[in-house]
mmCIF file of the N, C-alpha and C atoms, coordinates in Angstrom:
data_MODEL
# 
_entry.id   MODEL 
# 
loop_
_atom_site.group_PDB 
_atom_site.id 
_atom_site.type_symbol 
_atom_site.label_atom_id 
_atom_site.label_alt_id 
_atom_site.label_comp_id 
_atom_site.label_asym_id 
_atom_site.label_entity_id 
_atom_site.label_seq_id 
_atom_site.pdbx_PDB_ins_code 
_atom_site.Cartn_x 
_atom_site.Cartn_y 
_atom_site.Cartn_z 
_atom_site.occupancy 
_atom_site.B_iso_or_equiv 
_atom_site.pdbx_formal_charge 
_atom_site.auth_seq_id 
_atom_site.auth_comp_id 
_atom_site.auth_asym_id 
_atom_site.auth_atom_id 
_atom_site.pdbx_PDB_model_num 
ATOM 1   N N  . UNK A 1 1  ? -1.091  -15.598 -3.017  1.00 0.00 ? 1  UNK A N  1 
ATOM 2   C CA . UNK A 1 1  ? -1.842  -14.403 -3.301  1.00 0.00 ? 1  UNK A CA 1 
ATOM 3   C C  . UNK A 1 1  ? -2.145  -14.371 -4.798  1.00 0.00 ? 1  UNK A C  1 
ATOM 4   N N  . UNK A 1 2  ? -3.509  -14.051 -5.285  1.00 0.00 ? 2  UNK A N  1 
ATOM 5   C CA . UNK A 1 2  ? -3.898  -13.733 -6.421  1.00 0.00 ? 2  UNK A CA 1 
ATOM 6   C C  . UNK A 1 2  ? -3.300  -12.835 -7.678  1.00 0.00 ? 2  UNK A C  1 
ATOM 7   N N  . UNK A 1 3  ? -2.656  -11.927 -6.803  1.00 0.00 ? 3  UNK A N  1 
ATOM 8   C CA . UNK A 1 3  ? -2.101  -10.978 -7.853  1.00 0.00 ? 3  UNK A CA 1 
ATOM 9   C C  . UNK A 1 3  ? -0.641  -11.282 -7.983  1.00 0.00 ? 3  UNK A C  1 
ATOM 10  N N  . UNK A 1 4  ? 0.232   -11.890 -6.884  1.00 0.00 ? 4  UNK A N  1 
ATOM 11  C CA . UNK A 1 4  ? 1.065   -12.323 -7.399  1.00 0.00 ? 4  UNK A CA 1 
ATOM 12  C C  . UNK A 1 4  ? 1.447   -13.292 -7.872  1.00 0.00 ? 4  UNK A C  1 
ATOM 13  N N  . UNK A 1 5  ? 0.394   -14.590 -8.469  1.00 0.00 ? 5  UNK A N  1 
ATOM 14  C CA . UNK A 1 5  ? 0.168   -15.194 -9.432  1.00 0.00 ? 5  UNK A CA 1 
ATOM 15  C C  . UNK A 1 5  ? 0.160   -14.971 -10.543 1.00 0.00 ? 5  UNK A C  1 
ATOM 16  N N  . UNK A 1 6  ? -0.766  -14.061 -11.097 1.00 0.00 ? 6  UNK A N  1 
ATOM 17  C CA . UNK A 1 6  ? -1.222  -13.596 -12.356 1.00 0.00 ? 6  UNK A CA 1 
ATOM 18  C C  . UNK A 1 6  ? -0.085  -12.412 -12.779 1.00 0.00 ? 6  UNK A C  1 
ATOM 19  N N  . UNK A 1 7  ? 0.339   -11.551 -12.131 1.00 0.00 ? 7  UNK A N  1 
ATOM 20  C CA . UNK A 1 7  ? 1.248   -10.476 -12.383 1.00 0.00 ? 7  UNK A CA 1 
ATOM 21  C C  . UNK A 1 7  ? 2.501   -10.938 -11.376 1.00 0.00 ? 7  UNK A C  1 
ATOM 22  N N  . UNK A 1 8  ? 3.767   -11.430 -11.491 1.00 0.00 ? 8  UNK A N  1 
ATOM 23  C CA . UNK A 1 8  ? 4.806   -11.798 -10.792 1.00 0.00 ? 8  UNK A CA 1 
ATOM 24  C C  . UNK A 1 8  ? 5.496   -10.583 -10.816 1.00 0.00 ? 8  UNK A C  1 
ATOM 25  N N  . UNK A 1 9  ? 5.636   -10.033 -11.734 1.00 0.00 ? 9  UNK A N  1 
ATOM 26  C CA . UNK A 1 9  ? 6.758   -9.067  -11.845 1.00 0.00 ? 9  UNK A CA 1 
ATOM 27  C C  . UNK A 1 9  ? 6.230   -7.672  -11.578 1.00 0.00 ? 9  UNK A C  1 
ATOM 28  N N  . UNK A 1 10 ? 4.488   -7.575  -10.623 1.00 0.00 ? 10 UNK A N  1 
ATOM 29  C CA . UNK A 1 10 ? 4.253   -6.344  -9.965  1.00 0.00 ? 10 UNK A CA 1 
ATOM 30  C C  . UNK A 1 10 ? 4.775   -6.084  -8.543  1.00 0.00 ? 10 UNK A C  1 
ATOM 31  N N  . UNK A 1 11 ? 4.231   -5.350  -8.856  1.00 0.00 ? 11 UNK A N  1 
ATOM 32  C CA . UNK A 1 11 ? 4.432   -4.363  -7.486  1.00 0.00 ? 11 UNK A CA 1 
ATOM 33  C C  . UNK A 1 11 ? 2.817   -3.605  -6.480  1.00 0.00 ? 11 UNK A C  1 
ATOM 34  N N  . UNK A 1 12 ? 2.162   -3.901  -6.044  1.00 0.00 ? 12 UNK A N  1 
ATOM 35  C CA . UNK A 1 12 ? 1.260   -3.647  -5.271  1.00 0.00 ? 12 UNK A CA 1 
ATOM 36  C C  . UNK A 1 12 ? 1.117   -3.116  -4.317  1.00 0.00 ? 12 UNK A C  1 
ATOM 37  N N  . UNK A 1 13 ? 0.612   -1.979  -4.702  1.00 0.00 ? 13 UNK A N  1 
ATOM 38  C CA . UNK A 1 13 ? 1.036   -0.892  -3.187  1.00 0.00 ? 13 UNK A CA 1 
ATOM 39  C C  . UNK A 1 13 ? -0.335  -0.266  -3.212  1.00 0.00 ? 13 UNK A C  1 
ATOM 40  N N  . UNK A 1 14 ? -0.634  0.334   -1.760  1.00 0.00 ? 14 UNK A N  1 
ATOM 41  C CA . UNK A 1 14 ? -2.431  0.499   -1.835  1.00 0.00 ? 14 UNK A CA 1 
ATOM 42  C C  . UNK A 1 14 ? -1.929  2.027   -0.689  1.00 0.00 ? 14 UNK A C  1 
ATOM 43  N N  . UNK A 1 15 ? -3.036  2.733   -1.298  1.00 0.00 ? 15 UNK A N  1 
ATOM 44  C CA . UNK A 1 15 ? -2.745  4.227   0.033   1.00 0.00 ? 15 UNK A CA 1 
ATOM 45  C C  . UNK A 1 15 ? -4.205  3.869   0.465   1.00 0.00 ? 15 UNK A C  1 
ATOM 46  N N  . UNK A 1 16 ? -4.174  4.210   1.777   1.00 0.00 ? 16 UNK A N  1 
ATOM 47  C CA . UNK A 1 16 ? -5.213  4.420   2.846   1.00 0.00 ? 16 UNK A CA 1 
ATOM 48  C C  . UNK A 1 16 ? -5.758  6.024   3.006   1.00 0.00 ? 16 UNK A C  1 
ATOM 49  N N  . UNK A 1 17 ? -6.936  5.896   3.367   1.00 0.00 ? 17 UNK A N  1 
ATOM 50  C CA . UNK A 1 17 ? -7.163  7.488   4.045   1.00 0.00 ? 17 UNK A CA 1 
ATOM 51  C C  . UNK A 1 17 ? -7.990  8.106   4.559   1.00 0.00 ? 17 UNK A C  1 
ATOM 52  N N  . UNK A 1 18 ? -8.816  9.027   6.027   1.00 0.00 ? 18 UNK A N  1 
ATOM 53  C CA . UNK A 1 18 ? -9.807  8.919   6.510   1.00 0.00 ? 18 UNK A CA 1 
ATOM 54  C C  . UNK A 1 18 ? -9.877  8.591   7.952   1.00 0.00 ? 18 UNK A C  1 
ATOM 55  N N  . UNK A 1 19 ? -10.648 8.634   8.599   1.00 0.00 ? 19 UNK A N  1 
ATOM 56  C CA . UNK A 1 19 ? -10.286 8.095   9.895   1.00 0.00 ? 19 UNK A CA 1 
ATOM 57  C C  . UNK A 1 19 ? -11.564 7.116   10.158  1.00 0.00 ? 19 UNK A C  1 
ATOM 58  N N  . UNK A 1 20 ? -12.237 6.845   8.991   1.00 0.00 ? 20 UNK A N  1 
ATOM 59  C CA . UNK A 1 20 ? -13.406 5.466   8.879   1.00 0.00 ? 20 UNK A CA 1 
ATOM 60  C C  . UNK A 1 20 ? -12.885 4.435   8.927   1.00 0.00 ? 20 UNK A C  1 
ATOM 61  N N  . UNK A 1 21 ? -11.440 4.408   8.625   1.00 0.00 ? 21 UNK A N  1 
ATOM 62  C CA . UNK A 1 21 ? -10.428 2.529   9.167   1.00 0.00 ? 21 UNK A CA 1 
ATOM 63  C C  . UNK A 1 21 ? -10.430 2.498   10.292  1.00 0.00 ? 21 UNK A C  1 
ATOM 64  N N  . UNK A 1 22 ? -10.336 3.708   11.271  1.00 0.00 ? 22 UNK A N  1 
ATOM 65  C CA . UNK A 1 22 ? -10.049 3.428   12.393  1.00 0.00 ? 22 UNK A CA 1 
ATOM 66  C C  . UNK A 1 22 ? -10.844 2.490   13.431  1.00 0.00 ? 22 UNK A C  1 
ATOM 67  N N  . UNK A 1 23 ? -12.313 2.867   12.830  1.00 0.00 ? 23 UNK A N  1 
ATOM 68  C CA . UNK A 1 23 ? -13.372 2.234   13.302  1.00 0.00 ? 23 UNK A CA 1 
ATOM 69  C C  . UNK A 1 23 ? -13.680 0.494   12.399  1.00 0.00 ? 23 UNK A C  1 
ATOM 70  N N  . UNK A 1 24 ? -13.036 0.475   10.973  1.00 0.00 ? 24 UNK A N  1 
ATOM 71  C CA . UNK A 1 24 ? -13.655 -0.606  10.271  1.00 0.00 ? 24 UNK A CA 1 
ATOM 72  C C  . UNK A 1 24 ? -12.053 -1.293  10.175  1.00 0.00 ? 24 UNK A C  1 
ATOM 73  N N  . UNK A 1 25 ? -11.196 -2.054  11.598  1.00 0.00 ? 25 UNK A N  1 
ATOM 74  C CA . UNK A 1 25 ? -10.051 -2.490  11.306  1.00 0.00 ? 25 UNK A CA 1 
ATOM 75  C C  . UNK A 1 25 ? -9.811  -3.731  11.118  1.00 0.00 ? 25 UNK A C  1 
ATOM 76  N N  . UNK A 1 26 ? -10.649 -4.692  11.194  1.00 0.00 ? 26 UNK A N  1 
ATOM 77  C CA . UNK A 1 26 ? -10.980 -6.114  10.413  1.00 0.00 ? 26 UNK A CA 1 
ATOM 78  C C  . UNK A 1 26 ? -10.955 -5.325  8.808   1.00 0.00 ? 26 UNK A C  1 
ATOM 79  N N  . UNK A 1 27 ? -11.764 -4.653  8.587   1.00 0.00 ? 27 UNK A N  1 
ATOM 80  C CA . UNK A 1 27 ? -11.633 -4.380  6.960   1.00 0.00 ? 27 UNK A CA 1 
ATOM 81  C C  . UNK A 1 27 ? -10.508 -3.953  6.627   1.00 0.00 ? 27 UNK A C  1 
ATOM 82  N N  . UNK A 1 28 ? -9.648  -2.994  7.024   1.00 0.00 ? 28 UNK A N  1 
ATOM 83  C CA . UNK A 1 28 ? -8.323  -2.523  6.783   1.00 0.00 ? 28 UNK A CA 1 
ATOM 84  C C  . UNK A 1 28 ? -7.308  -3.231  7.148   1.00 0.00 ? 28 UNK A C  1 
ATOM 85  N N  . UNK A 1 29 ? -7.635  -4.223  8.087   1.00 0.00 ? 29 UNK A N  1 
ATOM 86  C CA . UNK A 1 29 ? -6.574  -5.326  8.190   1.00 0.00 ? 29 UNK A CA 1 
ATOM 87  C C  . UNK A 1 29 ? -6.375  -6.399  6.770   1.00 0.00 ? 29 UNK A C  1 
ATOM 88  N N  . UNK A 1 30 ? -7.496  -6.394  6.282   1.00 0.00 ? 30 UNK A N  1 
ATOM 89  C CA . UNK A 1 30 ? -7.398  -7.712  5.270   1.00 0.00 ? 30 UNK A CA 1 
ATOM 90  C C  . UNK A 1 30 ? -7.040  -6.928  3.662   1.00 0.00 ? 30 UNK A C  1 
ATOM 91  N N  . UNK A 1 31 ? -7.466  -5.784  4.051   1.00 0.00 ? 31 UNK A N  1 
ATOM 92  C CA . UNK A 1 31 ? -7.248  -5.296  2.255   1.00 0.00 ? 31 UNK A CA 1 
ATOM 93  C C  . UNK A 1 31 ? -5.800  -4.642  2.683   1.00 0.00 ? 31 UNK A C  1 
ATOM 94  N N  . UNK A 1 32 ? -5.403  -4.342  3.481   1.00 0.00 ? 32 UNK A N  1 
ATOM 95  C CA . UNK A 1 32 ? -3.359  -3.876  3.546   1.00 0.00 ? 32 UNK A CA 1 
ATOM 96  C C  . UNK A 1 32 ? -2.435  -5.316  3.440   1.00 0.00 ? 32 UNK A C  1 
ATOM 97  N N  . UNK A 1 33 ? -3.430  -6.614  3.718   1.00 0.00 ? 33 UNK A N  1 
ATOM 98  C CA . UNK A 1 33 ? -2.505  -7.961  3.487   1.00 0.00 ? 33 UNK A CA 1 
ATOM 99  C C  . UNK A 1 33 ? -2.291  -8.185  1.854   1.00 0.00 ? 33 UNK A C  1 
ATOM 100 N N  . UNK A 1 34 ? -3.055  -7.586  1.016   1.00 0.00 ? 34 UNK A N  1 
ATOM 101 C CA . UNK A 1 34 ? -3.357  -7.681  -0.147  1.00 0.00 ? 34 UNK A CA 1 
ATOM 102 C C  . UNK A 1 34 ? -1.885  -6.734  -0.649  1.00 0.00 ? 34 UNK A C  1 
ATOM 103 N N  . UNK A 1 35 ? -1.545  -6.061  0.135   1.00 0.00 ? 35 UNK A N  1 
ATOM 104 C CA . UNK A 1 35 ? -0.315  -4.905  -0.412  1.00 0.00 ? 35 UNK A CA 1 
ATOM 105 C C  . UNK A 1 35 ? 0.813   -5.498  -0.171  1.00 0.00 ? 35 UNK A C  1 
ATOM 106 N N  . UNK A 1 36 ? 1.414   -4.834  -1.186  1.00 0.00 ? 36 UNK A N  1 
ATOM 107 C CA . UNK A 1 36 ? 3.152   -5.329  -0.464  1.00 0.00 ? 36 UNK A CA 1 
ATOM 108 C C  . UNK A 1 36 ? 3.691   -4.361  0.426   1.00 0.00 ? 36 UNK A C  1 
ATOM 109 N N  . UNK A 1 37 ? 3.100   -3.220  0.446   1.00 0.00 ? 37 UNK A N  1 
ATOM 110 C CA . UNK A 1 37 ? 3.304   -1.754  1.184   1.00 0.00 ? 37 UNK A CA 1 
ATOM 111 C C  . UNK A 1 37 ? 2.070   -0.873  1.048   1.00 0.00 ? 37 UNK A C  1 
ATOM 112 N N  . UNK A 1 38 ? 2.001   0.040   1.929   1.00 0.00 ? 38 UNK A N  1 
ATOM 113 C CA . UNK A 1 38 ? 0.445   0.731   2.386   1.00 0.00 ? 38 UNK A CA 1 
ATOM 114 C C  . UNK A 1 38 ? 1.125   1.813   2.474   1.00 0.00 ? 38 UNK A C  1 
ATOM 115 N N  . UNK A 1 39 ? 0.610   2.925   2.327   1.00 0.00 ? 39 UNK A N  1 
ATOM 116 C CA . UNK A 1 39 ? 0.852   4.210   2.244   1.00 0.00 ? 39 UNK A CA 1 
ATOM 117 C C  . UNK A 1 39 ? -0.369  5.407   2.741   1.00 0.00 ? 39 UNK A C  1 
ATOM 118 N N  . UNK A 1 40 ? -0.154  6.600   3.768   1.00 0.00 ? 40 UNK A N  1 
ATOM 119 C CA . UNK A 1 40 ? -1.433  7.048   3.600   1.00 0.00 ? 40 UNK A CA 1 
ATOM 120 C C  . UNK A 1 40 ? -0.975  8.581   3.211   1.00 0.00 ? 40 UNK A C  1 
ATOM 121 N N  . UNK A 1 41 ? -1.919  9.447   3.141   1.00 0.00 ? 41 UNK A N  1 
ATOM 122 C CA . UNK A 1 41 ? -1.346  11.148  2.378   1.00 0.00 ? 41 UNK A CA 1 
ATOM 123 C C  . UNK A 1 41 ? -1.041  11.658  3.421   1.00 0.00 ? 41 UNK A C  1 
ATOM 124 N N  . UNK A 1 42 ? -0.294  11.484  4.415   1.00 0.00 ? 42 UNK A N  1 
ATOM 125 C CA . UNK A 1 42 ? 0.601   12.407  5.360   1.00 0.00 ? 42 UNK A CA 1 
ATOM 126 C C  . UNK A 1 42 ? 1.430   12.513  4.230   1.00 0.00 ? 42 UNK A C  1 
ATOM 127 N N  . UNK A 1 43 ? 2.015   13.539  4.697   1.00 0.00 ? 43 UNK A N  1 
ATOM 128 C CA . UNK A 1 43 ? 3.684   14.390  4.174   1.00 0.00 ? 43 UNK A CA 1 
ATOM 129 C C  . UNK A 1 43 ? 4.946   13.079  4.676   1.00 0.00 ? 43 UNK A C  1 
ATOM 130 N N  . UNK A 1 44 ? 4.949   12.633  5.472   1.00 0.00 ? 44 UNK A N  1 
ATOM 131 C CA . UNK A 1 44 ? 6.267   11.815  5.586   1.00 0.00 ? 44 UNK A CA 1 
ATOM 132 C C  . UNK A 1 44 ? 5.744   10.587  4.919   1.00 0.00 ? 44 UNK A C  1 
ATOM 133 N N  . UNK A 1 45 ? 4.451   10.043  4.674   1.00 0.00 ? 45 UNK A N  1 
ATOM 134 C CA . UNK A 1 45 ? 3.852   8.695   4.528   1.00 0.00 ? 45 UNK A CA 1 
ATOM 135 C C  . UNK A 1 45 ? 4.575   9.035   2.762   1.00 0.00 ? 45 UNK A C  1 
ATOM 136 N N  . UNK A 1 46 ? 4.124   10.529  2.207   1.00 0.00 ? 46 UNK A N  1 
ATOM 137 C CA . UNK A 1 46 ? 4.427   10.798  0.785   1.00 0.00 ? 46 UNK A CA 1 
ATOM 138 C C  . UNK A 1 46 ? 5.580   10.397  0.449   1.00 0.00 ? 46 UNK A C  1 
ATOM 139 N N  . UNK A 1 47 ? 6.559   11.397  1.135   1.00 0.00 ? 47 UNK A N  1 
ATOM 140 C CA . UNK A 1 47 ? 7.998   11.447  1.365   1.00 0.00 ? 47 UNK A CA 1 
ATOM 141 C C  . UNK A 1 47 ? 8.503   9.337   0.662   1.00 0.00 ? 47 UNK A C  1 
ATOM 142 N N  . UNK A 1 48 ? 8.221   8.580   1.520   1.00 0.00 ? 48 UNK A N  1 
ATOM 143 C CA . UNK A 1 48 ? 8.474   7.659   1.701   1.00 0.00 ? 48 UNK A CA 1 
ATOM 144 C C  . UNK A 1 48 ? 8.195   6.826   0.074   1.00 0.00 ? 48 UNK A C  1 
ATOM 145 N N  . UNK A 1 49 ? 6.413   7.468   -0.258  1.00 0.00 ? 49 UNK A N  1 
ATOM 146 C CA . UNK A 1 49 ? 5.828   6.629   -1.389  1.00 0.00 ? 49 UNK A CA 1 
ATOM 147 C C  . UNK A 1 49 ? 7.161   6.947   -2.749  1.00 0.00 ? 49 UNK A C  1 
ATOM 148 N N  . UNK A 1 50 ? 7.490   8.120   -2.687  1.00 0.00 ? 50 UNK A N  1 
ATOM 149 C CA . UNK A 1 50 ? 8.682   8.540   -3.596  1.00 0.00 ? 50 UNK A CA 1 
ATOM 150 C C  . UNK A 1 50 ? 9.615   7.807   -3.505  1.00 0.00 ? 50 UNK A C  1 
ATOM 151 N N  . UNK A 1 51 ? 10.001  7.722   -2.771  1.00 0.00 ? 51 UNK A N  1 
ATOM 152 C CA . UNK A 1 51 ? 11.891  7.088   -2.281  1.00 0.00 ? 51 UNK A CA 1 
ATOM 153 C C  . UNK A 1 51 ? 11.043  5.511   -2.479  1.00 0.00 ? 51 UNK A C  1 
ATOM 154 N N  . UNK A 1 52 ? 10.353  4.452   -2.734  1.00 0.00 ? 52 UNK A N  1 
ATOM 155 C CA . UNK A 1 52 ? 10.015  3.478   -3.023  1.00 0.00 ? 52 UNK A CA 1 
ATOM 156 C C  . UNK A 1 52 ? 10.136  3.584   -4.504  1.00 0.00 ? 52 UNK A C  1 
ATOM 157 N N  . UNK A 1 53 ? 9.650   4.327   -5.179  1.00 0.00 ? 53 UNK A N  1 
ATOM 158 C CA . UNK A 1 53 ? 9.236   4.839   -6.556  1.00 0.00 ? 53 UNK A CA 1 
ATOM 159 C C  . UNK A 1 53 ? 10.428  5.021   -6.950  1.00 0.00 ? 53 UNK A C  1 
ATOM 160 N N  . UNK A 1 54 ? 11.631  5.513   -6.517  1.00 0.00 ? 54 UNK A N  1 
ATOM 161 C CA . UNK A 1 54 ? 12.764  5.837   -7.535  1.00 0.00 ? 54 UNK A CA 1 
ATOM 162 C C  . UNK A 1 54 ? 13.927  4.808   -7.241  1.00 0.00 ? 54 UNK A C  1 
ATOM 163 N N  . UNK A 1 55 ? 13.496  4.152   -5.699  1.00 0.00 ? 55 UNK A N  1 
ATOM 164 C CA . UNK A 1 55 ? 14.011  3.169   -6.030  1.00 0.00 ? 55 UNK A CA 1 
ATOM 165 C C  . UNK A 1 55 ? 13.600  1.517   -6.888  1.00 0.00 ? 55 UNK A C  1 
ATOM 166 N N  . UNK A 1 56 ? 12.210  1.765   -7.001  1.00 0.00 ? 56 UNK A N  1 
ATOM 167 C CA . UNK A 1 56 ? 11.823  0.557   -8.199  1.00 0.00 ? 56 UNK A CA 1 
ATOM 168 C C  . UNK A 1 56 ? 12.122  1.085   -9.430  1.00 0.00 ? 56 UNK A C  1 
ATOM 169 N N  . UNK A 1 57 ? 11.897  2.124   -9.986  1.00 0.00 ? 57 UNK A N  1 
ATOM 170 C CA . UNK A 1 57 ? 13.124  2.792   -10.947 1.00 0.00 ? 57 UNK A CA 1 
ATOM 171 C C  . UNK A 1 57 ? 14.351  2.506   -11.426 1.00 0.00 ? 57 UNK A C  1 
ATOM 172 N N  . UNK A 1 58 ? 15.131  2.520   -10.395 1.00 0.00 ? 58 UNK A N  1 
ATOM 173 C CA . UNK A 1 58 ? 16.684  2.187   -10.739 1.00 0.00 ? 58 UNK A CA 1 
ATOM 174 C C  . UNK A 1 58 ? 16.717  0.759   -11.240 1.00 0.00 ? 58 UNK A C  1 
# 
């Protein structure tokens, strides 16, 4: 992967959102391979983006 070439020591995380993936899922399949984790703005999807966040923190 490209970005973890050039940046080793990132972290790549992508949020989703909409219900236009639902219909375009060849496209949302190939740009979430690009993530190391996907996230979308539900309340538990949030919940989750945090508790990732404080644990790359520590």
């Amino acid at each position: 992967m490209l970005s973890q070439t050039h940046y080793p020591k990132s972290k790549f995380i992508g949020f989703v959102d909409g219900i236009g993936w639902y219909v375009r899922k060849g496209d949302l399949k190939r740009m979430v391979s690009a993530y190391e984790d996907v996230f979308t703005f539900h309340e538990d999807e949030l919940r989750r983006f945090i508790e990732l966040i404080k644990n790359v923190i520590k």
